[in-house]
One Martini backbone bead per residue (centre of mass of N, CA, C, O) as a GRO file, in nm:
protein
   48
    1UNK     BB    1   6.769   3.513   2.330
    2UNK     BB    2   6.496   3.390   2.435
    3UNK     BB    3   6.333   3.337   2.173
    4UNK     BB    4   6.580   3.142   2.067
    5UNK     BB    5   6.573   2.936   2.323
    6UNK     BB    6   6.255   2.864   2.275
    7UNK     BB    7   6.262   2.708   2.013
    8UNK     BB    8   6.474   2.564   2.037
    9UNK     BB    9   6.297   2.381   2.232
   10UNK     BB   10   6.052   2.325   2.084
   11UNK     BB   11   6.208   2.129   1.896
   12UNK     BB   12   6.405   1.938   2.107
   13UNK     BB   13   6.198   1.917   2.349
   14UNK     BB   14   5.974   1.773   2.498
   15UNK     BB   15   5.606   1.703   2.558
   16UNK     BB   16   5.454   1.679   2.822
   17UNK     BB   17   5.140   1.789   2.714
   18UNK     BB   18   5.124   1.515   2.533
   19UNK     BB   19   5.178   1.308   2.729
   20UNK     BB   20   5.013   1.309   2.988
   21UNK     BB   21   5.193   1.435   3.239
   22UNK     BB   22   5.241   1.399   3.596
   23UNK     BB   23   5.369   1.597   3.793
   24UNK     BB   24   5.394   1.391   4.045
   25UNK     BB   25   5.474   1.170   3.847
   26UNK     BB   26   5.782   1.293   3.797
   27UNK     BB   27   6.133   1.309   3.731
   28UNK     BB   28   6.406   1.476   3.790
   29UNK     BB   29   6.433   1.520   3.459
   30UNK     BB   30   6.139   1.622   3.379
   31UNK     BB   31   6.164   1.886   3.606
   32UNK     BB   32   6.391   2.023   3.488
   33UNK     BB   33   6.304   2.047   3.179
   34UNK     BB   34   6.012   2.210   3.285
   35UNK     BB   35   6.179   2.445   3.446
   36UNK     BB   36   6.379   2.514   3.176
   37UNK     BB   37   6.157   2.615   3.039
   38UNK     BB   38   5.995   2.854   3.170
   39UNK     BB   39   6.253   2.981   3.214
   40UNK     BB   40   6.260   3.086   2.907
   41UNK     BB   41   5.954   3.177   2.852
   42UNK     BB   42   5.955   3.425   3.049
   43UNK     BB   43   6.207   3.555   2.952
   44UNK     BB   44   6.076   3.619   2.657
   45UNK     BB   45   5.829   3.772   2.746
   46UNK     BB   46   5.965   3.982   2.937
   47UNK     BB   47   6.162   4.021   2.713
   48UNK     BB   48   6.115   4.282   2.436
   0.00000   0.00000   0.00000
């Protein structure tokens, strides 16, 4: 279930590390962002 929707957060969620953003100056919506993308990536590596 996290593999699919990691992928799918790939594909529309926004990638602030190309957009080089400063994570010290980040908005409280998108350390959300951030933060939700992490943890869906993490549980996707680790359910194997």
């Amino acid at each position: 279930m996290y593999k699919i929707l990691a992928k799918i957060n790939k594909i529309l969620l926004p990638s602030f590390t190309k957009q080089r953003l400063d994570l010290a100056k980040a908005k409280k919506w998108q350390m959300a962002i951030i933060g939700y993308k992490y943890y869906v990536t993490t549980r996707a590596l680790t359910n194997k």
